[in-house]
C-alpha positions in Angstrom: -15.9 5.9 -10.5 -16.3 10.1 -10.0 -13.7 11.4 -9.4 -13.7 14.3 -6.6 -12.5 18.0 -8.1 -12.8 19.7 -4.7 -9.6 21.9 -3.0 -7.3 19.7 -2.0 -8.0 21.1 1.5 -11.0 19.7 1.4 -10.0 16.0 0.9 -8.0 16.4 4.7 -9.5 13.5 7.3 -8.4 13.2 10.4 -9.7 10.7 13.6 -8.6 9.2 17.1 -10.9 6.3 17.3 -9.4 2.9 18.3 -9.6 0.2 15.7 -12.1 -2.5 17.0 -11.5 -5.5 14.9 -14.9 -7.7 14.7 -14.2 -11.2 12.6 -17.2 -13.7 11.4 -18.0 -16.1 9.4 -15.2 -18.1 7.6 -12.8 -15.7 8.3 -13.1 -15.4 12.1 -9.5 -17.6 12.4 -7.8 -14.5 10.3 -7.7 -12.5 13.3 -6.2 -14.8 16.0 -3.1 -12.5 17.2 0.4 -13.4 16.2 1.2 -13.1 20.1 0.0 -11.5 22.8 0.9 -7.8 23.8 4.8 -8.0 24.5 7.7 -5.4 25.2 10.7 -5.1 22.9 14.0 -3.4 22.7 16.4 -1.6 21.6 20.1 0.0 23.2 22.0 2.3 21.5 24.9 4.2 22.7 25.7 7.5 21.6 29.0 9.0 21.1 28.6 12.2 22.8 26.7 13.4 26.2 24.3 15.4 24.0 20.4 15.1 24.9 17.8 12.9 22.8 14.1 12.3 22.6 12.7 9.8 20.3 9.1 9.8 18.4 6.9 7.7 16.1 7.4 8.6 13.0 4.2 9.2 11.5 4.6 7.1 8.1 7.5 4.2 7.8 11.1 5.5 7.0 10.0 9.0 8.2 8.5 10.0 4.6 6.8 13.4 4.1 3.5 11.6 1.7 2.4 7.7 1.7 1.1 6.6 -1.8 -0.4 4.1 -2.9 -1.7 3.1 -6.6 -3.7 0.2 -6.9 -4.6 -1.5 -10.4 -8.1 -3.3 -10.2 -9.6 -6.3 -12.0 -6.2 -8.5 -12.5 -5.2 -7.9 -16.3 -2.0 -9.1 -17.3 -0.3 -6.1 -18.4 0.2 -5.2 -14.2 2.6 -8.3 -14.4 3.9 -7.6 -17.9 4.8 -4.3 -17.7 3.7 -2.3 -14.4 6.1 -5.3 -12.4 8.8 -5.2 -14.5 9.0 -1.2 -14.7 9.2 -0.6 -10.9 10.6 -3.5 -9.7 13.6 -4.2 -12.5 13.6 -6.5 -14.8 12.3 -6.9 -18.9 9.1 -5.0 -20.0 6.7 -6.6 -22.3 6.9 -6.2 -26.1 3.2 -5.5 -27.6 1.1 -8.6 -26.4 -1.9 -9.1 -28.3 -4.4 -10.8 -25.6 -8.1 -13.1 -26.7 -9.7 -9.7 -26.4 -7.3 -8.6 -28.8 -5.7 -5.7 -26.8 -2.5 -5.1 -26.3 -1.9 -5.7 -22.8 2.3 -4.9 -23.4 5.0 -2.3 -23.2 7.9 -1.1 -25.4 10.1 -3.8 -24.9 12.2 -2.2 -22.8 14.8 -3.2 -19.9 13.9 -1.3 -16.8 16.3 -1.1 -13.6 13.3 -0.5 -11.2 12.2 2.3 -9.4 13.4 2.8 -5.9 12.6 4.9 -2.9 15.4 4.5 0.3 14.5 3.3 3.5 16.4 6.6 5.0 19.7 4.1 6.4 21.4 3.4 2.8 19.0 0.5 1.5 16.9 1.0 -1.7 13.2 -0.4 -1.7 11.2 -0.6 -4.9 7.8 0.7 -5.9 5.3 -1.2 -4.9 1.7 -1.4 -5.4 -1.3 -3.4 -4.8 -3.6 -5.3 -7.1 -7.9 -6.6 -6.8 -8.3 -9.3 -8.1 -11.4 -11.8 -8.8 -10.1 -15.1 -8.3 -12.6 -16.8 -11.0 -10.5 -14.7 -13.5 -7.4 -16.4 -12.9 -5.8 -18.9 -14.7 -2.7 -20.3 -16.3 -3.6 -20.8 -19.5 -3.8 -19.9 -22.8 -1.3 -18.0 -23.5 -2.9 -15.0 -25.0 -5.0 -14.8 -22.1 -5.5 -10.8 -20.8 -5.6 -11.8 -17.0 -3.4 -12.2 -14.4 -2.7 -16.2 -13.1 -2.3 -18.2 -10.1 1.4 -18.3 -10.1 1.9 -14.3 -11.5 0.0 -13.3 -8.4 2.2 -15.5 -6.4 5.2 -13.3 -7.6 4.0 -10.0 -6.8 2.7 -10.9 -3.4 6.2 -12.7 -2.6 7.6 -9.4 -3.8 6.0 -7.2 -1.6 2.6 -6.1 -3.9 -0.4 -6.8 -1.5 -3.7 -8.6 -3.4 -7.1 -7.7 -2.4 -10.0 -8.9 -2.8 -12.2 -7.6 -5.4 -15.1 -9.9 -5.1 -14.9 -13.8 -7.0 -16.8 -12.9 -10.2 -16.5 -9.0 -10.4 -20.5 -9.2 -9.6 -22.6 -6.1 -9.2 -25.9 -6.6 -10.7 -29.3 -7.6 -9.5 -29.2 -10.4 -7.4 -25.9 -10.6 -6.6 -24.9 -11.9 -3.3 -22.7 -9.8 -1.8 -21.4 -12.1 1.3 -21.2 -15.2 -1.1 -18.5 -12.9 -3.5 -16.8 -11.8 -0.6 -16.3 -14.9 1.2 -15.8 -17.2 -2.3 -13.3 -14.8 -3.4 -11.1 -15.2 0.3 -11.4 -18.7 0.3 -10.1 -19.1 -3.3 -7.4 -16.7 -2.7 -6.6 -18.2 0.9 -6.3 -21.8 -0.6 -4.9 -21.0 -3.7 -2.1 -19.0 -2.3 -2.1 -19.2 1.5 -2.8 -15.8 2.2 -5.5 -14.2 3.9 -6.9 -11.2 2.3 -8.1 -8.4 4.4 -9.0 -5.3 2.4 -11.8 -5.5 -0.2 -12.0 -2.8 -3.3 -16.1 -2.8 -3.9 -16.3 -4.0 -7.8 -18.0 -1.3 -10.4 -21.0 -1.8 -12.7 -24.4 -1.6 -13.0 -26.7 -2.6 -10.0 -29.4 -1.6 -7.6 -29.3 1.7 -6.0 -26.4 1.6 -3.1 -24.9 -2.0 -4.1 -21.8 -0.3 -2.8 -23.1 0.4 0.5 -24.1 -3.9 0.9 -21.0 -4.9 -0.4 -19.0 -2.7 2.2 -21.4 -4.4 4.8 -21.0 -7.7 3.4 -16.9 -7.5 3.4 -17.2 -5.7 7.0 -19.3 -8.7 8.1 -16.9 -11.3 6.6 -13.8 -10.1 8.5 -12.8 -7.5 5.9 -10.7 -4.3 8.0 -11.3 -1.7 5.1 -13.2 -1.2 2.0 -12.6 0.9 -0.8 -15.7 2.1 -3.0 -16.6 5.4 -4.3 -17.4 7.3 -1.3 -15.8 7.5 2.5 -12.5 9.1 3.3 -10.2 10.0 0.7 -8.5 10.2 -2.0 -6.1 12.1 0.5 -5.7 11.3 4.2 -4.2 13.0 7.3 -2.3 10.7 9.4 0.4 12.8 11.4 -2.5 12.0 14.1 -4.2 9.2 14.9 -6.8 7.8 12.2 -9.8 6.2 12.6 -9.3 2.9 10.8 -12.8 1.2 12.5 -14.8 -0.4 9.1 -12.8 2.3 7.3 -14.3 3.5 3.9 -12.2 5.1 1.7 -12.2 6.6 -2.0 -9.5 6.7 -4.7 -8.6 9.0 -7.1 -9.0 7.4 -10.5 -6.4 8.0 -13.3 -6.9 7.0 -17.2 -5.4 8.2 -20.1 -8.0 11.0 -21.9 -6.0 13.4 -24.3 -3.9 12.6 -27.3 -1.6 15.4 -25.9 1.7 14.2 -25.0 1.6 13.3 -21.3 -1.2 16.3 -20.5 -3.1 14.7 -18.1 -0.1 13.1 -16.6 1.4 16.3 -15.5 -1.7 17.3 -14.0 -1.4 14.2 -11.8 2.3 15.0 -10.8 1.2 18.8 -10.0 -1.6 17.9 -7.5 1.5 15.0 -6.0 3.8 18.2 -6.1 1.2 20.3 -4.0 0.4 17.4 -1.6 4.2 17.4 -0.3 4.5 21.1 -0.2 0.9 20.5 2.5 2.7 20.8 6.0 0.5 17.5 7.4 2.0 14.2 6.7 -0.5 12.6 4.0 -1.9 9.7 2.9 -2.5 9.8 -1.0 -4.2 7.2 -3.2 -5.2 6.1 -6.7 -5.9 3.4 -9.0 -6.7 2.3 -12.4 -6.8 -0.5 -14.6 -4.8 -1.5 -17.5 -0.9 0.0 -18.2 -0.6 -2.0 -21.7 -0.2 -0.2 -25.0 -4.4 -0.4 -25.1 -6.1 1.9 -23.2 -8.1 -1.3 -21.7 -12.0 -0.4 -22.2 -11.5 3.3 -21.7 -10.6 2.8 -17.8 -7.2 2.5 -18.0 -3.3 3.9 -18.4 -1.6 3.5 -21.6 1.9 2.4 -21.3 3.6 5.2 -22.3 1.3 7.4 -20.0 2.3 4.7 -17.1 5.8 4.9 -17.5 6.1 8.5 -18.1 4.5 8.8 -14.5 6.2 6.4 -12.6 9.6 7.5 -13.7 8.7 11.2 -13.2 7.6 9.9 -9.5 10.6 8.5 -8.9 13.1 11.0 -10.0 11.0 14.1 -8.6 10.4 12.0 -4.9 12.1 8.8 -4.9 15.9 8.1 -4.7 16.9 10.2 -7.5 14.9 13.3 -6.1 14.0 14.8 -2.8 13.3 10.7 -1.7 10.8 12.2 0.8 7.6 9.8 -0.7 6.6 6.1 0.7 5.3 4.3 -2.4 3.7 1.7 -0.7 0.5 -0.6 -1.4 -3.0 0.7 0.5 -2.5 -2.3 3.1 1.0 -2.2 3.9 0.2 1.9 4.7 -3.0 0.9 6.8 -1.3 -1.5 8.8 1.8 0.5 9.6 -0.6 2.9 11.0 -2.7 0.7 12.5 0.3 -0.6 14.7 1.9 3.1 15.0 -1.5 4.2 17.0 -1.3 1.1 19.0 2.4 0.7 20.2 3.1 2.7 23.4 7.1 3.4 23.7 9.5 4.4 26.8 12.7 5.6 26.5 15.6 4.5 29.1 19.2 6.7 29.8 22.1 5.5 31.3 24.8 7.7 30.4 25.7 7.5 27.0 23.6 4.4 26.6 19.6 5.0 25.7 16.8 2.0 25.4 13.7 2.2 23.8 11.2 -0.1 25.0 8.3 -0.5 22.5 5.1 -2.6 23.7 3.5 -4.0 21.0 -0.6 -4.9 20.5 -1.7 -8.4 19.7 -1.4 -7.9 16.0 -3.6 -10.1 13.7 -2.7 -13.2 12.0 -3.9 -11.8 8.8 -1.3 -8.7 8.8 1.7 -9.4 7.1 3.7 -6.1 7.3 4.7 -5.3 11.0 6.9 -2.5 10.9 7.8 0.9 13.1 10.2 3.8 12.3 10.9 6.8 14.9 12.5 9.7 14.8 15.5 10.2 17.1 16.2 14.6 18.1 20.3 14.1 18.5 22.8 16.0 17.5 25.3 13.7 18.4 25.6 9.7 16.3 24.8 6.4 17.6 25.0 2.6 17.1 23.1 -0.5 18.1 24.3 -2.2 20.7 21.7 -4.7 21.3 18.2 -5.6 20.6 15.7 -7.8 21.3 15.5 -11.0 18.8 13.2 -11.6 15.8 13.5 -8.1 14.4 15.7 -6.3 11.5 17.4 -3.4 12.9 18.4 -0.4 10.4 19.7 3.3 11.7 21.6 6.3 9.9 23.0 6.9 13.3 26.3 7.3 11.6 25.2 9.7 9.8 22.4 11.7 10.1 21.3 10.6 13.4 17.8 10.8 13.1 15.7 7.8 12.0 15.6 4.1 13.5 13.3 1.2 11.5 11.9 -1.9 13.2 10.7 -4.9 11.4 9.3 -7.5 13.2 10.7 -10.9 11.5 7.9 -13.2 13.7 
């Protein structure tokens, strides 16, 4: 993929345009709504008589940056080490895979990476992985990708999968609909989970193959499609975004230079400069491989991928100004999705406030329905009732500013 050099002013998008989902095909059942448009609540009472208006916040916990990093093509080494770094747990030693690469880390133990949810609760790094289902499988046990039951564990932990076409196809005579839809149904009966973003494969083909497969997933009930052109790398969302057949770009990241971490610090600087922006942004990138192997030139080594993930998380996550949301691409779109959708009201009795959120049908095929606002107090507050099937979470104790919702059916 090129990767865009322009100003970093020049990547800023913004819309307003409703989404208008249009399902076909196979996957038309993906977008039956959970429920149909419904009010929820919650009271809180504050302890003083002081005055309060309460907002959307434009990204979830009230973060300054969203970020997501995806790693493409399903290689092991994003369960072996990339899982392990970020979400706790024992790294890899060197793993020598069939293609003889090493697909490991150092060895290490890693207590995870961690941003907090603004209310006292740490959330790991996340991130989000395309895979081609015809590449997984469970055996042998050098194999270099990913398998049924390792996806399982990152989805079931929060990383979102998407699909990346079912044999990586780009050449002449591929048909674009049949990947799409082959790789879904794999995926959906494999695992039970609809996928509903699609990351356009790279290769050789026929002029503008990335332009039919982005109408080929649109057509087969894909919401958003990331290739090399379209919105992007960095996206403006303290307004409403247009996220109708949304096209997107990411910035692609691969160890180059035998200089110790070089090219890493370049990547921090322009994530530095991003936060000091005063919009609220969207940011994302991706590569391949994060084993000791720089997997066929396109991806991170280990060491590079470490040194970078750690220096995120002490400069913006829980150790540092914790002002970034490191959050897969999907989880992102469909916060926003539902923040432009929800209409809210706000109710005073006294000391007593209710917000009233109505909700949108939301899609079946959404599996992260969550809202944070931003509550202009100067006096504390606590919960003192809510509707049912949602999680709660407030610093109204403390700080007195931020309120989470997630939906729990």
């Amino acid at each position: 993929m090129k990767v865009s050099k322009g100003a970093i002013g020049k990547l800023l998008i913004c819309g307003c345009v409703s989404l208008v989902l249009v399902a076909s095909n196979s996957f038309a059942s993906a977008f039956h709504p959970v429920s149909q448009s419904k009010t929820i609540f919650v009271k809180i009472k504050l302890n003083t008589n002081a005055g309060i208006s309460i907002e959307k916040a434009a990204l979830k916990y009230n973060k300054r940056m969203a970020y997501s990093f995806m790693l493409d093509d399903g290689y092991r080494s994003a369960f072996l080490c990339a899982y392990p770094l970020l979400n706790g747990g024992k790294i890899s030693a060197p793993f020598i895979d069939g293609w003889q690469k090493d697909q490991g880390g150092d060895g290490s133990l890693s207590k995870g990476l961690f941003f907090s949810d603004g209310c006292g609760n740490s959330i790991p790094f996340r991130m989000g992985i395309a895979i081609n289902a015809a590449s997984l499988t469970e055996t042998p046990e050098n194999r270099g990708s990913l398998s049924w039951s390792e996806v399982k564990t990152l989805y079931n932990s929060g990383w979102d999968i998407l699909n990346h076409s079912y044999h990586h196809s780009t050449k002449h005579g591929t048909n674009y609909s049949e990947e799409v839809r082959e790789n879904g149904t794999a995926v959906f009966k494999g695992l039970g989970f609809q996928m509903t973003q699609f990351i356009v494969p790279g290769g050789e083909g026929d002029s503008g193959y990335q332009d039919e497969y982005a109408k080929a997933a649109f057509d087969n009930g894909i919401v958003a499609v990331g290739t090399i052109n379209g919105a992007g790398p960095v996206i403006k969302v303290d307004k409403p975004v247009n996220l109708n057949r949304l096209v997107y770009q990411r910035e692609f990241i691969k160890s180059t230079s035998d200089k110790e971490f070089t090219d890493i610090d370049q990547h921090l600087h322009k994530i530095d400069l991003l936060l000091k922006q005063p919009e609220v942004l969207w940011y994302n990138e991706f590569t391949h491989g994060v084993g000791n192997d720089n997997l066929w030139d396109i991806s991170l080594t280990f060491p590079d991928f470490k040194y970078y993930m750690t220096s995120i998380a002490k400069r913006y996550g829980l150790g540092g100004t914790d002002n970034l949301w490191m959050a897969p691409w999907q989880e992102v779109y469909e916060y926003i999705w539902l923040r432009d959708r929800i209409k809210i009201n706000t109710k005073r009795n006294g000391q007593d406030v209710t917000l009233e959120v109505i909700l949108p049908d939301i899609p079946a095929s959404f599996r992260h329905a969550a809202m944070s606002f931003h509550l202009k107090t100067t006096s504390t507050f606590i919960v003192i009732s809510q509707s049912k099937d949602m999680k709660v979470t407030t610093n109204g104790k403390e700080k007195h500013s931020l309120m989470n919702i997630q939906l729990t059916k």
